[in-house]
N, C-alpha and C positions, 0 to 999 in steps of 0.2 A: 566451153567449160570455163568458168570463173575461176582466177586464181586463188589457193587456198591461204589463209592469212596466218602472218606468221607474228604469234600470241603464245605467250605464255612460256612452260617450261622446253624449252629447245636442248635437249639430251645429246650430247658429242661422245662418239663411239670409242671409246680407247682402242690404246695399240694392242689388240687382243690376234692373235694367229691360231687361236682353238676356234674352229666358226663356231662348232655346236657348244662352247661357254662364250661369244660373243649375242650367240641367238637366245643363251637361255637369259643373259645380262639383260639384254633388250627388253625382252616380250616383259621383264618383270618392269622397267623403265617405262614402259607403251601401258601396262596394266596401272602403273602408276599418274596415269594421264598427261604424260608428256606429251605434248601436241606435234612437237618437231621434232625427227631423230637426223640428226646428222652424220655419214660414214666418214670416217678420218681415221686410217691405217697408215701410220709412215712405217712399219716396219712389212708390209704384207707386199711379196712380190706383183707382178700386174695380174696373173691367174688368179692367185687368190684373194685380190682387190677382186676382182672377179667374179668368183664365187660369192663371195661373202657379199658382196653388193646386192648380186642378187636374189640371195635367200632374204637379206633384210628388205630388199623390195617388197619379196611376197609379203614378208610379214605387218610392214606395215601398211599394205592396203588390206591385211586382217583386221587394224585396228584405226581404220580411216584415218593414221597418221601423216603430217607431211614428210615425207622423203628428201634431205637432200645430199649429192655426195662435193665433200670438201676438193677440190683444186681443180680435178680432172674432169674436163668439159666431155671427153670423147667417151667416158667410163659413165659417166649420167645420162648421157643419150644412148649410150648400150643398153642399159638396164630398163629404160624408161622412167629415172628418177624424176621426182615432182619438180627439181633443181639442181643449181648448182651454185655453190661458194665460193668465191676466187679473192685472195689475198693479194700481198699487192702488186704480186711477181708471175702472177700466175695465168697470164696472157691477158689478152682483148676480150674486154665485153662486146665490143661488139661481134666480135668473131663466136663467141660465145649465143650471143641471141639469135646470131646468124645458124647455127646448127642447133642450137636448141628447138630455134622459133617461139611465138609470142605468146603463147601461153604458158611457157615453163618459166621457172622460177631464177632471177639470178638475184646471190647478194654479193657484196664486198665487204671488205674490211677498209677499216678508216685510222684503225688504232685511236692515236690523241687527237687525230688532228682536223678541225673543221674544216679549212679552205678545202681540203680532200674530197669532205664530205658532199661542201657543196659542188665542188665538180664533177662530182660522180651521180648527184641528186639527178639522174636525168628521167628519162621515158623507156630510157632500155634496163633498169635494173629497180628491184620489187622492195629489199631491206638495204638497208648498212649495219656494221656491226661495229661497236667501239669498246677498244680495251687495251690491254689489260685496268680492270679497276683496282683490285686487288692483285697479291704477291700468288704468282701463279707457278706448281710445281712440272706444267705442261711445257711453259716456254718461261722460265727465272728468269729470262732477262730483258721481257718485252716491256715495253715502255709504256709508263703508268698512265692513267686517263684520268682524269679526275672528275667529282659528280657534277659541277656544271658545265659539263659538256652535255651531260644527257638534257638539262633544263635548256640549255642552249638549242637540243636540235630538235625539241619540242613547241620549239617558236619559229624555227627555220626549215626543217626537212620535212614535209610532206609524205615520207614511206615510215613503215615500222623502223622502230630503232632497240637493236639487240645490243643487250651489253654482256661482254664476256669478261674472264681472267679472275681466276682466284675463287669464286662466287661461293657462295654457304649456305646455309639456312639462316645463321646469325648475320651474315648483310644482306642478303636479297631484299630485305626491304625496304634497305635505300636505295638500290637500285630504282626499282619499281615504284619509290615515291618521288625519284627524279624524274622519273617519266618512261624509260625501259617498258616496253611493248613488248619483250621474249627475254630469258635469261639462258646463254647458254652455258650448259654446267659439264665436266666431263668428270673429273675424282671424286665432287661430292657427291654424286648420283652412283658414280657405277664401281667405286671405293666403300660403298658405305652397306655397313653389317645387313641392315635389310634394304633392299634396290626399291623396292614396290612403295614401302612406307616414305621413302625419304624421295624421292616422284614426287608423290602425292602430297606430300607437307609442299615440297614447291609450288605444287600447279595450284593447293588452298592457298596459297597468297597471294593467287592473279584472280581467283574466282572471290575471294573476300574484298579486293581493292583495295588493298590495305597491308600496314608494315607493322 
């Protein structure tokens, strides 16, 4: 099976501990055509990282979305998630591809920094992600990226390149006219008065090509 590609609006789960209002957030985010949903609970014990994993599993092979869960390698092979995300602390890739195996998905993070980038560009891992672009209320004090890094790894990295931190409606489209292949969003998406519409205004800005 072909790995699924990772485009467009890439949806990050808040720290939500009610599953049945993290499932009804979602399914509205997934109806909104987010192509990627990503699970990232730091307050959820490992049960109910558990559970909640795997209800979003189901849900998103309802809506042929890609699945993946942020840090924990052993918790996306339980579930059978599409992938897995790992920062920069968050063990070996290759230990990761090694229990994954070659068809699942791995990305990193790279934050600012290219030489990062390119060390990690290799055969065992699918995206990179850089960020923070903008001032982010997830992590205030992560370190800023600036947009020609994304023009930079549009000449240099060969994989998708996700930009995260801060992201909006009113910048995503510099994101995406520097070169950003996925944006991933968590408060503007699953903070905002209607979930569904504000989705869908993202994922029209990968489907128009345009800022």
């Amino acid at each position: 099976m072909a790995k699924k590609l990772i485009k467009g609006l890439y949806a990050i789960t808040p720290n939500e501990l009610d599953t049945a209002e993290l499932i009804r957030k979602t399914r509205l985010a997934l109806q909104g055509d987010a192509t990627v949903l990503q699970y990232r609970n730091k307050l959820a014990n490992a049960d109910l990282q558990l559970a909640q994993a795997t209800a979003l599993r189901q849900l998103t092979r309802e809506f042929a979305s890609t699945f993946i869960v942020n840090d924990n390698v052993q918790l996306a092979a339980q579930v059978d998630a599409d992938g897995v995300h790992l920062g920069g602390e968050d063990g070996s890739i290759e230990m990761a591809r090694q229990l994954l195996g070659a068809e699942k998905i791995i990305g990193v993070s790279c934050y600012n920094r290219a030489p990062l980038a390119l060390a990690k560009n290799s055969q065992l891992i699918d995206y990179i992600a850089f960020g923070a672009f903008f001032s982010s209320s997830t992590k205030p004090d992560a370190a800023q990226a600036e947009l020609d890094l994304l023009h930079w790894a549009k000449q240099n990295i060969s994989i998708p390149v996700v930009a995260i931190g801060g992201i909006t409606l009113q910048n995503a489209p510099l994101l995406i006219n520097a070169g950003a292949d996925a944006l991933a969003v968590i408060s503007a998406v699953f903070d905002a008065e209607d979930i569904q519409v504000t989705a869908q205004q993202f994922s029209t800005l990968f489907k128009q090509g345009l800022a």
